[in-house]
Structures are given as structure tokens and as C-alpha cells.
BAVEXTI-144920 format. One record per residue (C-alpha): x negated, y, z negated. Coordinates in steps of 0.5 Angstrom, whole numbers. Layout:
+-------+-------+-------+
!    px !    py !    pz !
+-------+-------+-------+
!     X !     Y !     Z !
...
+-------+-------+-------+
END
This chain:
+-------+-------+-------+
!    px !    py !    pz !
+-------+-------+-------+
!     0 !     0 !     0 !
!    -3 !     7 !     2 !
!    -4 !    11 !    -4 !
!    -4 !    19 !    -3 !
!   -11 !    21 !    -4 !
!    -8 !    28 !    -8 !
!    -2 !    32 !   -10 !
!    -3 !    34 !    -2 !
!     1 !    27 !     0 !
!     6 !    28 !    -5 !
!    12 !    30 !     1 !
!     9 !    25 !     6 !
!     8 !    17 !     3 !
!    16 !    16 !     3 !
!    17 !    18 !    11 !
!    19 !    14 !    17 !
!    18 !     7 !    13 !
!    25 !     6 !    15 !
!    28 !     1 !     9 !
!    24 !    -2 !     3 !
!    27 !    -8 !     1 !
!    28 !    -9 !    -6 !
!    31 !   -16 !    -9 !
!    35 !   -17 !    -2 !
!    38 !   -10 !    -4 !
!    36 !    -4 !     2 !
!    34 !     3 !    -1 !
!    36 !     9 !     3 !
!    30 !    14 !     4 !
!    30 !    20 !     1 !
!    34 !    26 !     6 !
!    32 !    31 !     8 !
!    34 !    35 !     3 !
!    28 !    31 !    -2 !
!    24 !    32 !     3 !
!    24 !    40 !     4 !
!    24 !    39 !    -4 !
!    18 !    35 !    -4 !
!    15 !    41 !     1 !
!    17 !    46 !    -3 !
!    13 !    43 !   -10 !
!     8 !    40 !    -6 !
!     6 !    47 !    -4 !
!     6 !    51 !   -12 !
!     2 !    46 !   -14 !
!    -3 !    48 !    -7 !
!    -2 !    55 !   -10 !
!    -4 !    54 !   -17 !
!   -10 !    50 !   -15 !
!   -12 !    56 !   -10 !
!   -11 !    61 !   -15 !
!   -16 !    59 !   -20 !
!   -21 !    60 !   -15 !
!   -25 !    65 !   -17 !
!   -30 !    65 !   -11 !
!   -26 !    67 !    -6 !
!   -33 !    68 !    -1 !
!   -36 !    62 !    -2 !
!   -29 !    59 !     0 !
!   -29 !    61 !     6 !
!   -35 !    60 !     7 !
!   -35 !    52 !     7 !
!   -28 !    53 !    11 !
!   -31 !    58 !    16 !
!   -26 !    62 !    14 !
!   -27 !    70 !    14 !
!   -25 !    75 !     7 !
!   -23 !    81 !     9 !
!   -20 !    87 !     3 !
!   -15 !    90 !     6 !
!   -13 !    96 !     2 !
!   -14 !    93 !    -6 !
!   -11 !    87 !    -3 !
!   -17 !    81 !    -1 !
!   -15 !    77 !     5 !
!   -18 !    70 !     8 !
!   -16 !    70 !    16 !
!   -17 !    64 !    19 !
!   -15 !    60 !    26 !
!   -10 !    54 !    26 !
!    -8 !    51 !    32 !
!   -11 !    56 !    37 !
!    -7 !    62 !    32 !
!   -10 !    67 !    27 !
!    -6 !    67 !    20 !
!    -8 !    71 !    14 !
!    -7 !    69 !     6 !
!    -7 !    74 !     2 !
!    -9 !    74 !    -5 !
!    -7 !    73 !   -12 !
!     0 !    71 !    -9 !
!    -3 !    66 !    -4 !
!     1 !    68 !     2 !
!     1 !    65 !     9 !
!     3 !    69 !    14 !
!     1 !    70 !    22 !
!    -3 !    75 !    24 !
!    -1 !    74 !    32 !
!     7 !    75 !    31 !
!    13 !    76 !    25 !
!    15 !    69 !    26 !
!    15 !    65 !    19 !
!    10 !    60 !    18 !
!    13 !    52 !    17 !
!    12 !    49 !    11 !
!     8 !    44 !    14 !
!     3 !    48 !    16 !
!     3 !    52 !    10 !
!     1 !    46 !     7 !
!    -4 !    44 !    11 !
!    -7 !    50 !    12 !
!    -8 !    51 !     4 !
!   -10 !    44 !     3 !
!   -16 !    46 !     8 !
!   -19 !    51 !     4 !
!   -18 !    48 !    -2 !
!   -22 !    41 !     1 !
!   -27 !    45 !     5 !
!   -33 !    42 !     4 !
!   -38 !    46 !     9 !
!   -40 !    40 !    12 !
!   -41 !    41 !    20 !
!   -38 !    37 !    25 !
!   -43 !    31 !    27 !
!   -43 !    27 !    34 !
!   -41 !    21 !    30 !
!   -33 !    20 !    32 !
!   -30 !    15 !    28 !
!   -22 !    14 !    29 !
!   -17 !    13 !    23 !
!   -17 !     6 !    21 !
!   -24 !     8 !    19 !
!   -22 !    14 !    14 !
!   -20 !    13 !     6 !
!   -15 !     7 !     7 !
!   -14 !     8 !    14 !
!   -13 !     1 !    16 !
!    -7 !     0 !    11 !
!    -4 !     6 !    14 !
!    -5 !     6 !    20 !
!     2 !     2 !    23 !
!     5 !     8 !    20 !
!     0 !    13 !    24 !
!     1 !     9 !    29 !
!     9 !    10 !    31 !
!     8 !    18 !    28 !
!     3 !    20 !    32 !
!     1 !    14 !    38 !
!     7 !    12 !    40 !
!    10 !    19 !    42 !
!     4 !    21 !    45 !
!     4 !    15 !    50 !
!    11 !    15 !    52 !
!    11 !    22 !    53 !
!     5 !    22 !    56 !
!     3 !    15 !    59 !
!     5 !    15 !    66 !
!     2 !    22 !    68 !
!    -3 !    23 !    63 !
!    -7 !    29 !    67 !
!    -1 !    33 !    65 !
!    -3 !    31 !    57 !
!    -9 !    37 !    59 !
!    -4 !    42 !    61 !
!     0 !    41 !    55 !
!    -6 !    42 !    51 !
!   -10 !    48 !    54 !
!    -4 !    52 !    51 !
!    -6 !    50 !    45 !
!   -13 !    51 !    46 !
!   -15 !    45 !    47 !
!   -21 !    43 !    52 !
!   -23 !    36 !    57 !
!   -27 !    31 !    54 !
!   -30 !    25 !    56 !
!   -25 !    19 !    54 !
!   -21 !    15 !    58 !
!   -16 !    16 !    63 !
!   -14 !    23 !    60 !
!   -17 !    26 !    53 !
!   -17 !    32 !    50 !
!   -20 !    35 !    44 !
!   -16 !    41 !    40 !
!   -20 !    44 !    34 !
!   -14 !    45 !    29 !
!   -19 !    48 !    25 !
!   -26 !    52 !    26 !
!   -29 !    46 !    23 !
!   -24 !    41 !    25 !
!   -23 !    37 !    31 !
!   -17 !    32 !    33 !
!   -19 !    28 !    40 !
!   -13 !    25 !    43 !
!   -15 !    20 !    49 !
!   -10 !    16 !    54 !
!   -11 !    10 !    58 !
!    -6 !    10 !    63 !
!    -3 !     3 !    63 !
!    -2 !    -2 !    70 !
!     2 !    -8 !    71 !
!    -3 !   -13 !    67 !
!    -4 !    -7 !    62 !
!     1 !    -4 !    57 !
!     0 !     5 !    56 !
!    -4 !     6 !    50 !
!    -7 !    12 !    46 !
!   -12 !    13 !    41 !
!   -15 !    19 !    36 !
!   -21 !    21 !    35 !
!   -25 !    25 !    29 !
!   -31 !    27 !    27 !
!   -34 !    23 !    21 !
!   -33 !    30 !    17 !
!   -26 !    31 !    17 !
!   -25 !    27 !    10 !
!   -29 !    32 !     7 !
!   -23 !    38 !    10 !
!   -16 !    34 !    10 !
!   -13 !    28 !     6 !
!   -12 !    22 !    10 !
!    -4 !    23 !    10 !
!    -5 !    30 !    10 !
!    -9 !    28 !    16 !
!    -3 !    23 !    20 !
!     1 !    30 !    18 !
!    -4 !    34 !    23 !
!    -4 !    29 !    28 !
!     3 !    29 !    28 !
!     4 !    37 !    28 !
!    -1 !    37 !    35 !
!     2 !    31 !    37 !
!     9 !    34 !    38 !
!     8 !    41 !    39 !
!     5 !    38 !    45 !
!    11 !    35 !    48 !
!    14 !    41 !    46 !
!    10 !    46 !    51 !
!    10 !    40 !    56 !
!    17 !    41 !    56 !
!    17 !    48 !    57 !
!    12 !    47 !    62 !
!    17 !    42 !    66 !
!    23 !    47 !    64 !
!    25 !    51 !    71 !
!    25 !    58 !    72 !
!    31 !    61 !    70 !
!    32 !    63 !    77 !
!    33 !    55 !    79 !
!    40 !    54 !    82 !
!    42 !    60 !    82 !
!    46 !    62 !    89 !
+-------+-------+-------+
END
């Protein structure tokens, strides 16, 4: 069974396992209610933790982050998932600096839960993949259908295409397979997602890719939510791209 590895997996554990069986009697996942509760909590915990920190340079330091003092106010920016966001101290509030729209809790979370693991460490060449991170092996059927599977069906039959859904998030080509990306989620923080492209012999797959360091950035849970974050975001400008004009059908 996978154990979270901090309060950061506290809202993730119990999502899409579809039914636990307990002395032959199902139990029904939490709703989402629960779930956005579960967030909710898990991101006060993340605030105090970040609150107590009194060297706020050496912080951003380790996650690559900048300071800035704005008016009495100091302000760490940062770049997640190709957009610039600010947290702004004592009250640890997260908020874009690219437009007025709010922030997802999930990204509030894994935003804070970076600068709170960050380590310093520097991306290396060795690549490992996600049965290889802290209790991967045991989580990876659940990795696998939130992340894996709706990257191949949405992906697999034109994988090209996973390059033009990616470059809008600031990914680049690499190397790997059929088609492979690689997103730098963070500046010291970087997901490659591969396609190979399947045949009448051979089924579509996919893979993930990281640095050898990112376990000293994120969770391993907080890891899979990353993944999924990109994962679909994707699928969603590559509908967006796919979307006709407006102009369409018009007579």
C-alpha cells in the first residue's frame, strides 16, 4: 500500500481507486466535497510549514526561485508550468502575475509544496522513470491510469500532435520514441512525457521521464498530481488547437 510521504499527499491517497472491499461490503470514495476539504486543509498545513521559515533568500535560493520587496511586502515569483506566479509574505498568498484569474488549489499546493521540499540540488543526465521514485513500484497502476493512459488515448494515433499541445505550454522535443517532450514544471523541475505510436502487432504506449533529483523537490504522490496537472492540461489545448474558428459553418 502506498504511504504518503508528507501532509502534501494528504488530499491524493484515496483518489480513483475505484471501491475498497472490506468483509465483502463496498465502500464508496469520499466525494468530491471531501476531496476539495481534503485540499482546503492540506493547503493550511502547507502555509504554516512555509510560514515558519525565516530565511526566505535561502529558500528561493534552493528552488531557484526570486525575492522581490514590494512596498514592506517580500515576494517570492516563480515559473509554473510556463506562467509566472507570486507568493506573497507573511500571509503565503499565491496569485499569478500574468493575469487576474485565481490560482487551482492544486496548483497552490504543489507550487508550495516545492518551495518547501526544494533542496537545491541540480537537474542531472541520469533519467530514471516513476517505479524508481520512493514506493513508485507500488504506486504505479494508480500512476499509470491518471497519467499513462489518458496521454496514449488522447495522444497515440497522432503522437506529432503531443509537440503542438506541448509547445504551448513551453515544452520542447526530445529525443525518446515516437514522440517525446520535455515540460520544465519548475526551473529545477522537469517531466518528459514519450509516445511510442502502436501497429498491428503492438499496443500505443507511453512513458514518463525525470531527473534523478526531482524526489528532493516534490512527493511522490505529489509527483503523480504534477503529472496529471500536465497530463491533462494538454489534452486540453490540443482540443483547443483542434477547435475550429469561430468562422466555421457560418454562411
Amino acid at each position: 500500500m502506498f504511504l504518503p510521504a508528507s501532509h502534501s499527499t494528504l488530499t491524493h491517497g484515496l483518489r480513483y481507486s475505484p471501491q475498497l472491499k472490506v468483509k465483502k461490503k463496498f465502500l464508496s470514495l469520499p466525494n468530491q466535497k471531501d476531496y476539495q476539504y481534503a485540499n482546503e486543509l492540506a493547503y493550511k498545513l502547507a502555509v504554516s510549514e512555509l510560514a515558519k521559515i525565516d530565511d526566505i533568500g535561502q529558500l528561493c535560493l534552493k528552488s531557484g526561485a526570486q525575492l522581490k520587496l514590494v512596498g514592506s511586502q517580500e515576494v517570492i515569483v516563480l515559473e509554473f508550468l510556463n506562467k509566472s506566479h507570486q507568493i506573497r509574505f507573511p500571509d503565503i498568498d499565491v496569485s499569478s502575475t500574468d493575469s487576474d484569474e485565481s490560482v487551482p488549489l492544486r496548483d497552490k499546493l504543489l507550487i508550495l509544496h516545492y518551495l518547501r521540499r526544494a533542496t537545491g540540488s541540480s537537474l542531472t543526465n541520469k533519467i530514471i522513470t516513476f517505479r524508481e521514485l520512493p514506493e513508485g513500484a507500488n504506486y504505479f497502476p494508480n500512476f499509470s491510469q491518471r497519467v499513462i493512459k489518458p496521454l496514449v488515448d488522447s495522444f497515440s494515433r497522432k503522437p506529432q500532435r503531443l509537440l503542438d499541445a506541448a509547445f504551448k505550454l513551453g515544452g520542447y522535443e526530445t529525443d525518446y520514441g515516437d514522440a517525446a517532450v520535455t515540460i520544465n514544471a519548475f526551473s529545477r523541475l522537469a517531466i518528459t512525457l514519450v509516445l511510442w505510436q502502436g501497429d498491428d502487432e503492438f499496443a500505443s504506449r507511453g512513458s514518463v521521464l525525470f531527473s534523478s533529483t526531482i524526489s528532493d523537490y516534490l512527493s511522490t504522490e505529489d509527483i503523480t498530481v504534477l503529472c496529471e496537472t500536465i497530463t491533462w492540461r494538454l489534452v486540453k489545448t490540443l482540443r483547443e488547437i483542434d477547435k475550429p474558428p469561430s468562422w466555421v459553418g457560418r454562411k
